[in-house]
VEXKOLMI-806216 format. One line per 5 residues: their letters; for each residue x, y, z negated of C-alpha. Coordinates in steps of 0.5 Angstrom, whole numbers, plus 500, padded with zeros to 3 digits. Layout:
VEXKOLMI-806216
A = X:Y:Z | ...
***
This chain:
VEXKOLMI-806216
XXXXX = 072:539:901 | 076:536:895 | 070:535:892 | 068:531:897 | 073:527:897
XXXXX = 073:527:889 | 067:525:890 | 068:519:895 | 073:516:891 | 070:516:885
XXXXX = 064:513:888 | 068:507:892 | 073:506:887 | 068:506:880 | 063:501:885
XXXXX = 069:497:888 | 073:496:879 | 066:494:878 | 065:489:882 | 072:486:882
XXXXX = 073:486:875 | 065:480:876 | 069:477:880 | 075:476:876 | 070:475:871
XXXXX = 068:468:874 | 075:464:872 | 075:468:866 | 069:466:864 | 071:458:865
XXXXX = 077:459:862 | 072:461:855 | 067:455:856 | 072:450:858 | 077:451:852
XXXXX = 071:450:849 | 069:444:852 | 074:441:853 | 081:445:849 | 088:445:852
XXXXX = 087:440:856 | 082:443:860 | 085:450:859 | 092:447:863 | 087:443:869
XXXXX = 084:450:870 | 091:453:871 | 094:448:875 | 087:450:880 | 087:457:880
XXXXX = 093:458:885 | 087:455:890 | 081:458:888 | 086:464:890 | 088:462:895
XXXXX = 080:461:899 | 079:468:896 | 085:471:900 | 083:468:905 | 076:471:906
XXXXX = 080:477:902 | 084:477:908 | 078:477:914 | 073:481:910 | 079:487:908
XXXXX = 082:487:915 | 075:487:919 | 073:492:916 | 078:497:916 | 078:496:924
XXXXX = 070:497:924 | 071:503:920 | 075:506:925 | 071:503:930 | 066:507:928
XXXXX = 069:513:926 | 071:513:934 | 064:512:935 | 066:506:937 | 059:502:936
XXXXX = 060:496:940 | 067:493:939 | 066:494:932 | 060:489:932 | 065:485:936
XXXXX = 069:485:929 | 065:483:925 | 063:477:930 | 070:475:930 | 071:475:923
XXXXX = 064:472:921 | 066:465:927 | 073:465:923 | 071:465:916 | 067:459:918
XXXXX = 072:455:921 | 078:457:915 | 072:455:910 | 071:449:914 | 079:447:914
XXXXX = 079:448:906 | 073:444:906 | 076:437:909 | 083:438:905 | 078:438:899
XXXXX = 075:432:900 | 081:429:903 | 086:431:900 | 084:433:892 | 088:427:889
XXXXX = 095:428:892 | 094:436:891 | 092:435:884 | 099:432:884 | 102:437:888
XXXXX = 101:442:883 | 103:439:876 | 097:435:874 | 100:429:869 | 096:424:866
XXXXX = 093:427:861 | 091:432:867 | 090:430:873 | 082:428:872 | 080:435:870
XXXXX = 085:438:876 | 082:433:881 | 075:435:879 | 075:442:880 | 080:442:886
XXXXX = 075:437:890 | 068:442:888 | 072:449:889 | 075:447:895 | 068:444:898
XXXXX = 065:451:897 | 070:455:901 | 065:456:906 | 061:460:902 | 067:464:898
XXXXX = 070:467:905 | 063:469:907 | 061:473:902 | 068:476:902 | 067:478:908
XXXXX = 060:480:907 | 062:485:901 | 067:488:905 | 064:490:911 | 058:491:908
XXXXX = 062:497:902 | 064:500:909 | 057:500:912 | 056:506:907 | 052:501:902
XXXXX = 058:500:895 | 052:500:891 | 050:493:894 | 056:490:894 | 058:492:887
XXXXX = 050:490:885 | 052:483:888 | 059:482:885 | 056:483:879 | 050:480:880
XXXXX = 054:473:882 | 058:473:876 | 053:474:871 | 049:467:873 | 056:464:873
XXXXX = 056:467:866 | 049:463:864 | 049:457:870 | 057:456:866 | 054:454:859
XXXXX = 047:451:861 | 052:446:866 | 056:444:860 | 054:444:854 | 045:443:854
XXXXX = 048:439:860 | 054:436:859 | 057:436:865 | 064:438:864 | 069:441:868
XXXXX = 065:439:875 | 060:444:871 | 064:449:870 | 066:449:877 | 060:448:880
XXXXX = 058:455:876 | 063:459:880 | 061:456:886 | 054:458:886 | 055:464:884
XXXXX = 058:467:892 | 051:464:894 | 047:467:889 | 052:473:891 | 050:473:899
XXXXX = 043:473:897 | 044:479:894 | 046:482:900 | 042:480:905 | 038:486:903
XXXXX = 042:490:906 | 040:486:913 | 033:486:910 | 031:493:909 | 035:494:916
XXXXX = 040:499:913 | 045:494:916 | 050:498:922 | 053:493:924 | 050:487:927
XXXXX = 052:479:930 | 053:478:937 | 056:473:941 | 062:475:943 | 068:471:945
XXXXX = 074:469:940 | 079:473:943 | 085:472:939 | 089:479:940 | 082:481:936
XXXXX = 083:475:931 | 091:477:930 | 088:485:929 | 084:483:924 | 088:479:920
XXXXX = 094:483:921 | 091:489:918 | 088:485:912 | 095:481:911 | 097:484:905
XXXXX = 090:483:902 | 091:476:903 | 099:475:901 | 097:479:895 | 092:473:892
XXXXX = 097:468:896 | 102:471:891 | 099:471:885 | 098:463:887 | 106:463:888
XXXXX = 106:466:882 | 101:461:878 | 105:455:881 | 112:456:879 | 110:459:872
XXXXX = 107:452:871 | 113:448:873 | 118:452:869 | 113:453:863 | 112:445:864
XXXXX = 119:444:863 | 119:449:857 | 114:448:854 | 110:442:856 | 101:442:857
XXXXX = 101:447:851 | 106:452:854 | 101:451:861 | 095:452:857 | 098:459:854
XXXXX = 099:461:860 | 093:459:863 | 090:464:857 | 094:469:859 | 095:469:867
XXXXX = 086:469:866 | 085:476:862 | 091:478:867 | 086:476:872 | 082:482:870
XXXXX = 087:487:870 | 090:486:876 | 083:487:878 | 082:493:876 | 088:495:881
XXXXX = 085:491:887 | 079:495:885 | 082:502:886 | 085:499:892 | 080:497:895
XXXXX = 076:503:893 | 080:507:897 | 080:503:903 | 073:506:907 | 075:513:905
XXXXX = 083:513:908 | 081:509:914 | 075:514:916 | 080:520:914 | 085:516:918
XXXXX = 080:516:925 | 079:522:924 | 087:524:923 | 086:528:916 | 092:526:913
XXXXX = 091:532:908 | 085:529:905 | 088:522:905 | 094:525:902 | 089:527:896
XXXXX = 086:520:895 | 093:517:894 | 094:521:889 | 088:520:886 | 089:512:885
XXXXX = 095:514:883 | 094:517:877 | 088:513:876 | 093:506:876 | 097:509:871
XXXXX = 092:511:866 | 088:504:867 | 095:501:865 | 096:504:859 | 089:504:856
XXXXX = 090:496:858 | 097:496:855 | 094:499:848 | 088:495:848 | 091:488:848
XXXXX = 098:491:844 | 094:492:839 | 089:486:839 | 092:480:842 | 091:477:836
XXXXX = 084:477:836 | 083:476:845 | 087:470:844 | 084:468:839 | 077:468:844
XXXXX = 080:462:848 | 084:458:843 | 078:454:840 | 082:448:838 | 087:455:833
XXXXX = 093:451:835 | 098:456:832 | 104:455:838 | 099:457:843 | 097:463:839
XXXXX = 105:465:838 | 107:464:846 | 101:467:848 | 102:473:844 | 109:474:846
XXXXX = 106:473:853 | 101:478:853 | 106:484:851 | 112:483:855 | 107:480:861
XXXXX = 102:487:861 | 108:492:861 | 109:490:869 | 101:493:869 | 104:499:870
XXXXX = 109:498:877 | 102:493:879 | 098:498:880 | 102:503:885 | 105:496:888
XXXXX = 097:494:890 | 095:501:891 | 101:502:896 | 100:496:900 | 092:497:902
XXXXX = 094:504:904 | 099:502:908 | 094:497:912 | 089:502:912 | 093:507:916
XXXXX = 095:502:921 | 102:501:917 | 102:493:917 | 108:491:917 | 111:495:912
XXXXX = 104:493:907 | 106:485:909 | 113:487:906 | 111:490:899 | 106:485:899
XXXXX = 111:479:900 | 116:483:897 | 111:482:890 | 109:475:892 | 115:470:894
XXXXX = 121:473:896 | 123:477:888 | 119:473:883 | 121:466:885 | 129:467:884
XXXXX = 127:471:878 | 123:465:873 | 127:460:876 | 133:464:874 | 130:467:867
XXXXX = 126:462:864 | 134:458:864 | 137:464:862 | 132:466:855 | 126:460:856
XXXXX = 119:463:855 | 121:471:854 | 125:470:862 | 119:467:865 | 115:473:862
XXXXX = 120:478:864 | 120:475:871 | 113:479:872 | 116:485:870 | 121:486:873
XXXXX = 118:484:880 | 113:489:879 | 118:494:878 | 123:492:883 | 117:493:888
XXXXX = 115:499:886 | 122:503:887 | 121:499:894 | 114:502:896 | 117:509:894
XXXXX = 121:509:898 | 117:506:904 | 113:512:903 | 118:517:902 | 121:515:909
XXXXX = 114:515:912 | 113:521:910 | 120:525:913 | 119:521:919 | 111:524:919
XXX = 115:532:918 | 119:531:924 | 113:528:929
***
């Protein structure tokens, strides 16, 4: 049996690292042509706008998660009917949220550009890519949900194969769209978002070759379903809208610090972060088909193994990515600094090794809090997720970056992490005693 579910883990959270490290790859790989395109200028644009691409991908992340662990655990109960009635929902509601972010983007791409620290020098750039992502957002949310449902429909391969798949035509529609074309930073925008398309386009096989288990059907959008879903996949969705918080309020102080070159340096470092902290999403994500099943199914010995199993692998993963980039900073930060601006390549370098220590503490804090959502446990998973996301780190750049600038704001990241990880711990460990005692 432990082969089993060694086998399974491995197999999930390989093909879900994978796919979600192509998916980190779609900023980081603007991040490489505009710095060279466009230069520091374009790098900090970029930066101000991320926290909304993050924002759309935790909203389709938040649909996809949690309407897949409750088919999964439909399914498990051979409940095959409400499972497709989950999907539904989750396919109308992404639709509409897409469609909200849509109008903002057309409507409101000036005022947010602004909003989020855009200046003179800027805010051209920042409007440009808000405007084109934000239009997109449809398509974005649907292949999230897409990819999720279809992972738990016992397909990772083609979810993994369509992430994957997505990034790389980034990768080549990037450098046609900006250099033989020169269509700047729209070109660099418009690169990500034909990536979902080519993405879902992918995943209708799986519909094609009819190996698909869940289907659309026309059911009502009952709202305590609506509030189901979304409850289950909140702290998917708070753990992106974090990593928007976060972005937001390192830009505005590191603006007052260091001006657009400060912005720049990290907006170079927050996009290599980016792959890291897919990594652990990756992991996450592994192993939420595996412990929703093994949940409907009441084996809490089976998931105590995959816990443990992500656990040791989380840690692992972020001392090989600590060693690598402690070692080589010089030569990654190198990669995305075009203009060879010695200030960007000193912040940045200091960056990479402070900010990379609270890889350790990410890690178990992201591993945690699918966990929790996969066994039901939504409220404690929403806290560590908010814990992380607003309520320690905001107090502590404001608060750091007056007290030691630029090594405040770096430290600011650790110490969240490793605050909310004493917090998971503890979480854990009480729901366990409460367990032994049932």
């Amino acid at each position: 049996m432990q082969n089993n579910i060694f086998k399974n883990f491995i197999k999930y959270v390989s093909l879900n690292v994978l796919g979600m490290i192509g998916l980190s790859c779609y900023i980081l790989v603007d991040t490489f042509f505009i710095s060279k395109a466009l230069g520091s200028l374009g790098i900090a644009a970029l930066n101000f706008s991320i926290s909304i691409y993050s924002l759309i991908h935790g909203a389709g992340l938040m649909i996809g998660i949690g309407g897949a662990t409750r088919y999964s655990i439909l399914k498990s109960q051979k409940e095959g009917k409400k499972a497709d009635e989950v999907f539904s929902i989750c396919l109308k509601l992404g639709l509409i949220i897409g469609l909200i972010f849509a109008i903002i983007g057309i409507f409101g791409a000036r005022s947010l550009a602004l909003i989020l620290g855009a200046d003179a020098s800027t805010f051209s750039l920042t409007k440009t890519y808000l405007k084109t992502i934000l239009c997109f957002a449809p398509f974005f949310i649907v292949n999230n949900i897409m990819l999720a449902f279809i992972r738990n429909d016992n397909n990772p391969n083609l979810s993994m194969i369509a992430m994957m798949l997505g990034s790389f035509s980034n990768i080549i529609l990037d450098y046609v769209f900006m250099f033989p074309l020169g269509m700047g930073m729209f070109g660099a925008a418009f690169a990500t978002c034909l990536a979902p398309i080519i993405s879902m386009g992918v995943l209708s096989i799986h519909f094609i070759k009819k190996r698909n288990d869940f289907r659309y059907t026309k059911s009502k959008m009952v709202l305590s379903s609506m509030c189901d879903v979304l409850s289950l996949g909140l702290s998917s969705f708070i753990s992106e809208v974090s990593s928007s918080i976060v972005l937001i309020t390192f830009n505005l102080a590191i603006l007052g610090l260091k001006g657009n070159l400060g912005v720049a340096s990290y907006g170079i470092v927050a996009n290599i972060a980016l792959v890291g902290i897919a990594v652990f999403t990756g992991i996450a994500q592994g192993i939420q088909p595996i412990v929703s099943k093994e949940y409907g199914l009441k084996n809490h010995k089976a998931i105590g193994k995959v816990l443990k199993f992500a656990l040791i692998t989380s840690l692992t993963v972020a001392t090989t990515i600590y060693l690598s980039t402690f070692f080589n900073s010089d030569s990654i930060i190198a990669v995305f600094n075009s203009e060879q601006n010695p200030e960007i390549a000193q912040i940045s370098k200091t960056g990479l090794r402070i900010y990379f220590i609270g890889f350790f503490f990410a890690g178990i804090n992201l591993i945690m809090a699918m966990y929790l959502s996969a066994v039901e446990q939504a409220k404690h998973a929403f806290f560590i997720s908010i814990a992380r996301g607003c309520i320690i780190i905001v107090p502590l750049v404001l608060l750091l970056s007056k007290l030691w600038q630029m090594t405040g704001v770096w430290m600011s990241f650790v110490l969240t992490e490793s605050i909310v990880t004493f917090v998971s711990v503890f979480i854990f460990c009480k729901r366990k005693r409460v367990k032994i005692n049932e």
